[in-house]
N, C-alpha and C positions, 0 to 999 in steps of 0.2 A: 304327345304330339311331337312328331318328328319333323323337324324345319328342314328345306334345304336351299341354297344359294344358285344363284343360277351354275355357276361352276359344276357343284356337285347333280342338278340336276342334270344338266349337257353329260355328264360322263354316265348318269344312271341310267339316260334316255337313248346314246349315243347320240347324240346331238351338239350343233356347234351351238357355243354361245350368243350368236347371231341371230341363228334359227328360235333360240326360246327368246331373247328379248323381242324377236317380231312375232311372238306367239303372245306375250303381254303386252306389246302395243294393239293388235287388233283383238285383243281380249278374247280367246280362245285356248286361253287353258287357267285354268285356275291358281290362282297366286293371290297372296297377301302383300300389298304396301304398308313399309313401316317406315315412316319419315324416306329417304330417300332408298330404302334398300327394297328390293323385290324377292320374296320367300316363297317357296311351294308344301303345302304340305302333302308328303310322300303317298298317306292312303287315299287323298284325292287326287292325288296325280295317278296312283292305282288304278283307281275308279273311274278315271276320266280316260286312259289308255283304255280300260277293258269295253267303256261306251264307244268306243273309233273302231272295236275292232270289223271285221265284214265278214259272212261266215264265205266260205270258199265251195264257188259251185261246181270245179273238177271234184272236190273230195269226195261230196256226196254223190258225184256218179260212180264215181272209182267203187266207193261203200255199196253201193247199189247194187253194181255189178259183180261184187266178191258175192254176194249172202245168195 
């Protein structure tokens, strides 16, 4: 299990440290409290990016149109 801090998550996500502590205050990304520290782990933060993603509906016209 790979831990990360908010620090290191804001640099993995590019994001400010602002933006994830208001993403654990309205409880919308996945984090562990331990005593006063807040930790993410990395393959559910994985897992929770690849759930956000949208698929893009230019590409599949683009795709469409090539074949």
């Amino acid at each position: 299990m790979e831990l990360l801090t908010v620090k290191e998550l804001g640099e993995y996500l590019k994001l400010k440290k602002s933006t994830i502590y208001d993403k654990v205050k309205e409880k919308t990304i996945p984090y562990y409290q331990i005593d006063s520290s807040v930790r993410f782990e990395k393959s559910e933060i994985d897992k929770w990016i690849k759930s956000k993603s949208v698929p893009c509906r230019h590409l599949s016209k683009i795709l469409d149109s090539a074949a």
